[in-house]
Backbone and ligand atoms as CSV (ligand in chain L), in Angstrom:
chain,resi,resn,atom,element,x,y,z
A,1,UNK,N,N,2.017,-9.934,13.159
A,1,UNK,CA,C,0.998,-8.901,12.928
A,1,UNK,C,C,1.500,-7.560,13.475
A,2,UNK,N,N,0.735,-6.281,12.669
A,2,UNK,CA,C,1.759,-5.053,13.025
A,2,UNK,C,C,1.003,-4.635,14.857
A,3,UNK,N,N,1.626,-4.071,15.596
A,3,UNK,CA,C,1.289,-3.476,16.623
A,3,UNK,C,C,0.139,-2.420,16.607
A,4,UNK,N,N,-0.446,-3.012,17.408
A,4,UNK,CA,C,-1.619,-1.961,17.740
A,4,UNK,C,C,-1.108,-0.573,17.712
A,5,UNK,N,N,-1.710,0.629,17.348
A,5,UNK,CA,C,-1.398,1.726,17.453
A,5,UNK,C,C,-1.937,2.618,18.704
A,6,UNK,N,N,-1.869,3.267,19.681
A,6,UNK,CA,C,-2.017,4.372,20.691
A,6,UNK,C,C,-3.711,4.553,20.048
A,7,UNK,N,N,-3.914,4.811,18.765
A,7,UNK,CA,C,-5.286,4.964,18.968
A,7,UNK,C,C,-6.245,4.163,18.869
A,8,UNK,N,N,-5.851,3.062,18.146
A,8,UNK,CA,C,-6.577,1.736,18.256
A,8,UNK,C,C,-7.161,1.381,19.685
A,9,UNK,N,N,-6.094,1.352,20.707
A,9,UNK,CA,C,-5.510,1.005,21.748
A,9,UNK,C,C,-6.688,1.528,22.935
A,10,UNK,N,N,-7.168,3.270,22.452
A,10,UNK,CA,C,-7.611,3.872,22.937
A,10,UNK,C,C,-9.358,3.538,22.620
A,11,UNK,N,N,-9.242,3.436,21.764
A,11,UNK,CA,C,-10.761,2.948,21.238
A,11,UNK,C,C,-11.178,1.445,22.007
A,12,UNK,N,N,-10.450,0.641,21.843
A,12,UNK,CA,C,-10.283,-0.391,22.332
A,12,UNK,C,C,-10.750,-0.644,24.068
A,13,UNK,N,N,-10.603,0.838,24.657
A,13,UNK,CA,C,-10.206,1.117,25.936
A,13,UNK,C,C,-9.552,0.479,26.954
A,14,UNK,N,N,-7.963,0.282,26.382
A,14,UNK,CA,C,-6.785,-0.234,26.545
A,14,UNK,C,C,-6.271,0.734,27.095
A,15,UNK,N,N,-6.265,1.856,26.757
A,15,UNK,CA,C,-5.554,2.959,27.691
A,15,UNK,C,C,-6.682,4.217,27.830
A,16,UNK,N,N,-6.881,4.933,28.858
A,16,UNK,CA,C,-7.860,5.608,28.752
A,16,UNK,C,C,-7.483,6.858,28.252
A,17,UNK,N,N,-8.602,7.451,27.962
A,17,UNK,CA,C,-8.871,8.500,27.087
A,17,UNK,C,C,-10.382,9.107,27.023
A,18,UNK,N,N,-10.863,10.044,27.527
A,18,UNK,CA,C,-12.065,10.771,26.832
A,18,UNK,C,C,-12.541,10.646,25.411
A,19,UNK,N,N,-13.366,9.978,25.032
A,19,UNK,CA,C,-13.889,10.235,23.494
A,19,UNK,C,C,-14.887,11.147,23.847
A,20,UNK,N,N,-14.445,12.229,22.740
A,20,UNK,CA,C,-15.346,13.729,22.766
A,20,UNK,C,C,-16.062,13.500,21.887
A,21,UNK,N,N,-15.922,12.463,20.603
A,21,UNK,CA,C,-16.773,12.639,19.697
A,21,UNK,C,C,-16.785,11.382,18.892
A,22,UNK,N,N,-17.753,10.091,18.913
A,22,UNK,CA,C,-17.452,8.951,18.195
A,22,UNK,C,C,-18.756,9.044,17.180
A,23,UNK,N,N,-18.430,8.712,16.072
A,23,UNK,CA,C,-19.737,7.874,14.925
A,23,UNK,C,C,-19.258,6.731,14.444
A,24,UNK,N,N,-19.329,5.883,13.169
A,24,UNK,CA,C,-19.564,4.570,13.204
A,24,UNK,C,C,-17.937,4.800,12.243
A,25,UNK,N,N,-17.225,5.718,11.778
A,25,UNK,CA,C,-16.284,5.727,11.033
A,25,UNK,C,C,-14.931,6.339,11.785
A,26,UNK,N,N,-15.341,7.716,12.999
A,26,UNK,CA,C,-14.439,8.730,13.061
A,26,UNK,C,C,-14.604,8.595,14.959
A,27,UNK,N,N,-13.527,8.793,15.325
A,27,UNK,CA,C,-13.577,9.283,16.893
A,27,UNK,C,C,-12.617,10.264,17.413
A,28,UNK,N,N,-12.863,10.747,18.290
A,28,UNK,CA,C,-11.830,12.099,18.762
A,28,UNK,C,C,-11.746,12.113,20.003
A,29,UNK,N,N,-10.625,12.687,20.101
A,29,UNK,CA,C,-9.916,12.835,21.570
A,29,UNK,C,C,-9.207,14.258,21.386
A,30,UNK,N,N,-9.251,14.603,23.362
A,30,UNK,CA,C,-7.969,15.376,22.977
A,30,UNK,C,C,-6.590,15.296,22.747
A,31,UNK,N,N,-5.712,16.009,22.826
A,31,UNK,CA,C,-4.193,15.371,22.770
A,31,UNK,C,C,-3.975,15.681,23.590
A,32,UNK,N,N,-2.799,14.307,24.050
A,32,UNK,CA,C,-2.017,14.690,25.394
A,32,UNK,C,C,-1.524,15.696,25.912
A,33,UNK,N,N,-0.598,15.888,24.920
A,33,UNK,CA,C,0.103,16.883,24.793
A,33,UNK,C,C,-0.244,18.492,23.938
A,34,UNK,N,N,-0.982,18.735,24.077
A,34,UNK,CA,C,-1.838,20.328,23.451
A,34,UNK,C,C,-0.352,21.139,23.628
A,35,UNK,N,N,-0.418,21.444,22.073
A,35,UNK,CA,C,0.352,22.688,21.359
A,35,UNK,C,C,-0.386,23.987,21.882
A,36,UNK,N,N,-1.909,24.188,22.067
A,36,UNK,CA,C,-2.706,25.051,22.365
A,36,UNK,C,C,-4.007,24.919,23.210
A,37,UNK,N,N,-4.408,26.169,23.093
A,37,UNK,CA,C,-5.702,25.943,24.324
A,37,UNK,C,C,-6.383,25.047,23.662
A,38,UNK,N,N,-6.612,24.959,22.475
A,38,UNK,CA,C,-7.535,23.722,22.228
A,38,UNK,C,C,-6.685,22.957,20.938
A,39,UNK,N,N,-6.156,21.653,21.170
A,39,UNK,CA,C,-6.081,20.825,20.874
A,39,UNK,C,C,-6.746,19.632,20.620
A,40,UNK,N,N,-7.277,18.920,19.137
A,40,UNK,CA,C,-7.937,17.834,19.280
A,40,UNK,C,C,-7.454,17.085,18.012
A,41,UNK,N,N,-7.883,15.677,18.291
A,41,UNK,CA,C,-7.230,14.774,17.488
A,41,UNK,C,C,-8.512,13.952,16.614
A,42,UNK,N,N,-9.063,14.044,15.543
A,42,UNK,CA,C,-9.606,13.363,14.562
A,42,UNK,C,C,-9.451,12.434,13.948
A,43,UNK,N,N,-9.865,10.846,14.149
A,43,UNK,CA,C,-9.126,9.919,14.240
A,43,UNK,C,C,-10.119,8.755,13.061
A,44,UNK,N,N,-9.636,8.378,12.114
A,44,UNK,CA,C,-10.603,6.964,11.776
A,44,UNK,C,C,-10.364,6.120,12.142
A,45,UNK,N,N,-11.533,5.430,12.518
A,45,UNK,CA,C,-11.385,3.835,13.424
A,45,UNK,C,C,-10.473,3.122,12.589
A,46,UNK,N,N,-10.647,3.096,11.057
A,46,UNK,CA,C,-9.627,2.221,10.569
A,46,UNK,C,C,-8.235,2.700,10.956
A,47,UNK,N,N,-7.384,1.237,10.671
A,47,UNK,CA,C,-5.920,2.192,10.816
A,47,UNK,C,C,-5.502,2.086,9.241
A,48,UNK,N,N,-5.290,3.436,8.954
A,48,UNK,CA,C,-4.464,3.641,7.877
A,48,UNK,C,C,-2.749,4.561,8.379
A,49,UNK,N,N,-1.844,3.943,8.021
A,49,UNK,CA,C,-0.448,4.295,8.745
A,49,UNK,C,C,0.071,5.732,8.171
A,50,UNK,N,N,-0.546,6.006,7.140
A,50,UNK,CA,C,0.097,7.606,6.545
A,50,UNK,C,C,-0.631,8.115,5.338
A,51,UNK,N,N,-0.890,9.483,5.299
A,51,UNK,CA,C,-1.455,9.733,4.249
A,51,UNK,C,C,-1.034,9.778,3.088
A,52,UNK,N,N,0.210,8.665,3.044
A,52,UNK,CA,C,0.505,7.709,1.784
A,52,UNK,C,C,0.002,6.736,1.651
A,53,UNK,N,N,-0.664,6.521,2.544
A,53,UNK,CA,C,-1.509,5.103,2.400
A,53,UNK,C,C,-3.099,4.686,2.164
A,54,UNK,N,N,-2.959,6.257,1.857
A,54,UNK,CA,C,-5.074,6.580,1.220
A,54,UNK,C,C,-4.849,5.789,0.233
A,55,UNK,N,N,-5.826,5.314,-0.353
A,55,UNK,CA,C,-6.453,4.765,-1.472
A,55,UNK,C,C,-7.729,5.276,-1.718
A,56,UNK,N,N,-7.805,5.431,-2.950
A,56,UNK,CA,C,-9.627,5.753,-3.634
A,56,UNK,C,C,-10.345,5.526,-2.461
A,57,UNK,N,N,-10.694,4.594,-2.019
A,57,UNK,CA,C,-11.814,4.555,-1.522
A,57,UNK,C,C,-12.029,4.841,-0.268
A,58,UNK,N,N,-10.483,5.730,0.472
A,58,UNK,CA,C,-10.484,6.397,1.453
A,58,UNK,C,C,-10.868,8.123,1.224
A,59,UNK,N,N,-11.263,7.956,0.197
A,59,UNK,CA,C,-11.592,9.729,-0.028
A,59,UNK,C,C,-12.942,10.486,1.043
A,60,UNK,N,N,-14.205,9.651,0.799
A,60,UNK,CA,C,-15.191,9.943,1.383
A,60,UNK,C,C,-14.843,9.823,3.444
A,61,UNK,N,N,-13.741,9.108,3.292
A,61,UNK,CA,C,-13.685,8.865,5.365
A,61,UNK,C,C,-12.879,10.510,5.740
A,62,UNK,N,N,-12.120,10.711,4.623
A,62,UNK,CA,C,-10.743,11.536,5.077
A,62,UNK,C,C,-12.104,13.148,4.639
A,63,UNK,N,N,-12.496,13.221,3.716
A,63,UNK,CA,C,-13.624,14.218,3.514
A,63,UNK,C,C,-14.781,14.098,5.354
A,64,UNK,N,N,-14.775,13.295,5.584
A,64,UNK,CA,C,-15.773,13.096,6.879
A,64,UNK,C,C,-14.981,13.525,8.080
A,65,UNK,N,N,-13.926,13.362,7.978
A,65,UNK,CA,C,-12.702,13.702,8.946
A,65,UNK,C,C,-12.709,15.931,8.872
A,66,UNK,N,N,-12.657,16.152,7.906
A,66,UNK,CA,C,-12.600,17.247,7.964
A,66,UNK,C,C,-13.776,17.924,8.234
A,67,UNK,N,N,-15.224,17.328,8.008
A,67,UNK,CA,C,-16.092,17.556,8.651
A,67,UNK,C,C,-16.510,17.980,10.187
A,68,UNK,N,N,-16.148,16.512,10.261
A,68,UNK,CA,C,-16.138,16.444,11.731
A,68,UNK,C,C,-15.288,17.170,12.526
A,69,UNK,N,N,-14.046,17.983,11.705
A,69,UNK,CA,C,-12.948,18.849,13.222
A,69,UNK,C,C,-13.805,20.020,12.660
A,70,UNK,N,N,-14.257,20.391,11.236
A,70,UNK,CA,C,-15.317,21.583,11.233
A,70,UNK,C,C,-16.266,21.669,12.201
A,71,UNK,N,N,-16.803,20.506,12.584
A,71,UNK,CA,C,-18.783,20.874,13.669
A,71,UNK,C,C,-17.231,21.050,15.513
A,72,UNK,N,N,-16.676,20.077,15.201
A,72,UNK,CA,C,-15.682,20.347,16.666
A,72,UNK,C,C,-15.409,21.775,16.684
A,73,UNK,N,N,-14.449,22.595,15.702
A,73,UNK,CA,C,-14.564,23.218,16.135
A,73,UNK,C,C,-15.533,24.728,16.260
A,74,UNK,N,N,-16.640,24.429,15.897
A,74,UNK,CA,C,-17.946,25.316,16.269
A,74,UNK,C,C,-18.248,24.776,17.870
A,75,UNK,N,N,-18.513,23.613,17.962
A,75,UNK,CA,C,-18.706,22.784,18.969
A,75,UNK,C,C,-17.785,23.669,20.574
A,76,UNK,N,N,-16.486,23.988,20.194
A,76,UNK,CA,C,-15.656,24.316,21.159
A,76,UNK,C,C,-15.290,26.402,21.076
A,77,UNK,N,N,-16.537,26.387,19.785
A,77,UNK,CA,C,-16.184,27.820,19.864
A,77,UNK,C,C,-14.915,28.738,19.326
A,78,UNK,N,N,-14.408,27.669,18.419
A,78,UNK,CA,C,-12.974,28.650,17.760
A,78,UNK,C,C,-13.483,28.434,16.192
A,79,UNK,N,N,-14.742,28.473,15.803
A,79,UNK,CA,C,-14.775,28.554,14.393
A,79,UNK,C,C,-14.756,29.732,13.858
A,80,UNK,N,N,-14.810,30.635,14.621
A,80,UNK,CA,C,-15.182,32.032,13.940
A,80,UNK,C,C,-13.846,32.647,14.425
A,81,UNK,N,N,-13.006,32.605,15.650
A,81,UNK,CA,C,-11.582,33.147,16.139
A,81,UNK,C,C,-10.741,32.170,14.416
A,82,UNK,N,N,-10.857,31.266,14.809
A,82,UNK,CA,C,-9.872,30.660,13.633
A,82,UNK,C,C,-8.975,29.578,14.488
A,83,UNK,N,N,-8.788,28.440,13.480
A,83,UNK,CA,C,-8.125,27.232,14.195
A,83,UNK,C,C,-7.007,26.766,12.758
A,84,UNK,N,N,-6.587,25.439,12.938
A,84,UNK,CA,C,-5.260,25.339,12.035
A,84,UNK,C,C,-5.799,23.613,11.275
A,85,UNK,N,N,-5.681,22.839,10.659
A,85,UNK,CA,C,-6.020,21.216,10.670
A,85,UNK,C,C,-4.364,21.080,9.876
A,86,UNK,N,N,-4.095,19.691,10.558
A,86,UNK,CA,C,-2.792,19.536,10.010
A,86,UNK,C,C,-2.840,17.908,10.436
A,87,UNK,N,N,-2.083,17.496,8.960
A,87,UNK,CA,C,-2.047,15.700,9.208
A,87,UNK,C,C,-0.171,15.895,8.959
A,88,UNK,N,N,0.053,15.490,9.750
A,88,UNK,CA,C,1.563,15.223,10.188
A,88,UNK,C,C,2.644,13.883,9.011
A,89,UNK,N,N,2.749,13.594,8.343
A,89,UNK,CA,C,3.521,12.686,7.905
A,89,UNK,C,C,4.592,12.329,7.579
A,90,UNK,N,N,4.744,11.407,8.327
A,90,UNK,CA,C,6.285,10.409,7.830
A,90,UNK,C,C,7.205,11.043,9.153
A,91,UNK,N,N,8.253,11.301,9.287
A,91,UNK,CA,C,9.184,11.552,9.797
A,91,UNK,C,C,9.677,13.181,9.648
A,92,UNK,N,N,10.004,13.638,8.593
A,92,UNK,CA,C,10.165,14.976,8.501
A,92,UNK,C,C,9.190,15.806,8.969
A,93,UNK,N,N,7.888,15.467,8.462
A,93,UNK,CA,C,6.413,15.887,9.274
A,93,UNK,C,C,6.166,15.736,10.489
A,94,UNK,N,N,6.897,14.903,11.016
A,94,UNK,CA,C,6.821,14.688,12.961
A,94,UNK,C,C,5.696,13.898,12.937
A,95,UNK,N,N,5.080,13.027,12.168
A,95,UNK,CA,C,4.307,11.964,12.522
A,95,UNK,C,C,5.230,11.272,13.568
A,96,UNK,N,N,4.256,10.946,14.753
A,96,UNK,CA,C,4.742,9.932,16.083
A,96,UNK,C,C,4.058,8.998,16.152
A,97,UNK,N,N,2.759,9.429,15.713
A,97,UNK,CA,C,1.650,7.889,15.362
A,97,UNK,C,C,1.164,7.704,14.474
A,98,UNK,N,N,1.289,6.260,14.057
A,98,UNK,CA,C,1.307,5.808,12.856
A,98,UNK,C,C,0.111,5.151,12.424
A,99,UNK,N,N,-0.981,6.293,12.528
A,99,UNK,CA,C,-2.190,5.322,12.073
A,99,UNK,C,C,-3.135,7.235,12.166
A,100,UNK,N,N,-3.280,7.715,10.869
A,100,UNK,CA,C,-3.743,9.045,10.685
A,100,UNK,C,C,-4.444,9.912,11.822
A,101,UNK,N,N,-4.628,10.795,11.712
A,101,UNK,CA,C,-4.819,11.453,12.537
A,101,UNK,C,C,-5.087,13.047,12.385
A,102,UNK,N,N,-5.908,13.451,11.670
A,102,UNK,CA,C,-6.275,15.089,12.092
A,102,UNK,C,C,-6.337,16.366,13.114
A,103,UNK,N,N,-4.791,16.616,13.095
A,103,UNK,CA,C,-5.003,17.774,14.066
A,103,UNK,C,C,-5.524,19.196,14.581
A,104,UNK,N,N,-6.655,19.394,15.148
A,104,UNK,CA,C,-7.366,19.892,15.195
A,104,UNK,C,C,-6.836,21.610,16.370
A,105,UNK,N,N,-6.165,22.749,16.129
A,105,UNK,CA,C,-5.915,23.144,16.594
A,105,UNK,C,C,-6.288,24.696,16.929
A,106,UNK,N,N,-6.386,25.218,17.703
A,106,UNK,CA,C,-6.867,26.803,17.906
A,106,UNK,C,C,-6.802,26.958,19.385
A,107,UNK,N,N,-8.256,28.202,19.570
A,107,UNK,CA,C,-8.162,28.752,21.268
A,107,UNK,C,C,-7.234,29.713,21.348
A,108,UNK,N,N,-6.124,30.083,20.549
A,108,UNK,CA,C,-5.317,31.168,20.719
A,108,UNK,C,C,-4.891,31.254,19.413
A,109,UNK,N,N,-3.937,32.541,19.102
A,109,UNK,CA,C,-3.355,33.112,17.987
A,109,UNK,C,C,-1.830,31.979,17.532
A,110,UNK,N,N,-1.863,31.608,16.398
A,110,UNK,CA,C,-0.902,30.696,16.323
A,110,UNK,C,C,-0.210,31.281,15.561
A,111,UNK,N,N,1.151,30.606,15.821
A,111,UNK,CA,C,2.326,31.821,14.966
A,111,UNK,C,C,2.472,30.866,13.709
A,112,UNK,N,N,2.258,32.303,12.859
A,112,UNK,CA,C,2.434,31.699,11.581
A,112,UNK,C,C,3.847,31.198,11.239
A,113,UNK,N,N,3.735,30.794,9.572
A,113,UNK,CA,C,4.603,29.431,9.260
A,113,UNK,C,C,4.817,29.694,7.477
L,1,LIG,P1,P,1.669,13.108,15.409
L,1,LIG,O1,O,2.946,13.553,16.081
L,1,LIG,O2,O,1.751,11.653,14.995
L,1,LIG,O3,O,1.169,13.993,14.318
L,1,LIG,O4,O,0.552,13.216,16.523
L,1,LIG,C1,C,0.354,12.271,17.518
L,1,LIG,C2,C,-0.295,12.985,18.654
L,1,LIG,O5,O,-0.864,12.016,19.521
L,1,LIG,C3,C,0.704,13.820,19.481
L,1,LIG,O6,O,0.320,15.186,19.420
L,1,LIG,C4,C,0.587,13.225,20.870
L,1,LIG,O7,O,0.627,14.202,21.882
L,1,LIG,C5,C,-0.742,12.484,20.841
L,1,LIG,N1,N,-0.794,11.323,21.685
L,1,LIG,C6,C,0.139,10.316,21.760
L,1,LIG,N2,N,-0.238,9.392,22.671
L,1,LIG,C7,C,-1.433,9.806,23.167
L,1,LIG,C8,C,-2.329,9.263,24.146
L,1,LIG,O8,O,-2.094,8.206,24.749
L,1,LIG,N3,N,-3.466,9.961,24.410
L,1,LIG,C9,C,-3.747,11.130,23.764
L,1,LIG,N4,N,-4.905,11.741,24.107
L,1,LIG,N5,N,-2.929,11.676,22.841
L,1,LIG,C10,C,-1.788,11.022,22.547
């Protein structure tokens, strides 16, 4: 069977972690490692390993996902400064964990790209 993933793991509360924000589909944390003043991670309970691995009937979770880093970031106050969302994939993309993940980023001026 494949290995638990870091966020499974975390949900699980196998390794700790703050959940800033759980419902019955989506949970969030921050990241360890913050690129910026505010860093957060948008997570579905399911594990899906890459956003090659949506299927149809992942449309409505991954639509709820973007929701949810929308109310976060009002929630934390960078909706109106401006923030970044970025899903990382595969290897060239710098995916490190392999089970999706919405990155939720702002709090300061980010250099463009
Ligand atoms: P990726 O590189 O796959 O797009 O993003 C994975 C993110 O998960 C990284 O930004 C990394 O800092 C974060 N991360 C990895 N392990 C942990 C952990 O144990 N706790 C938290 N809060 N974040 C983690």
């Amino acid at each position: 069977m494949e290995e638990k993933s870091v966020f499974e793991m975390i949900l699980n509360k196998e390794i700790e972690s703050e959940i800033i924000y759980e419902d019955d589909d989506i949970f969030s944390i921050q990241d360890i490692n913050p690129v910026a003043r505010i860093h957060l991670l948008i997570i579905p309970k399911k594990r899906i390993n890459t956003i090659n691995n949506l299927s149809d009937e992942d449309t409505l979770l991954v639509g709820k996902m973007i929701q949810v880093a929308k109310d976060l970031a009002k929630k934390y106050e960078i909706d109106q400064s401006g923030y970044r969302l970025i899903f990382n994939t595969n290897d060239d993309g710098g995916q490190t964990v392999y089970h999706i993940h919405l990155h939720l980023i702002g709090g300061e001026k980010l250099k463009a790209f």
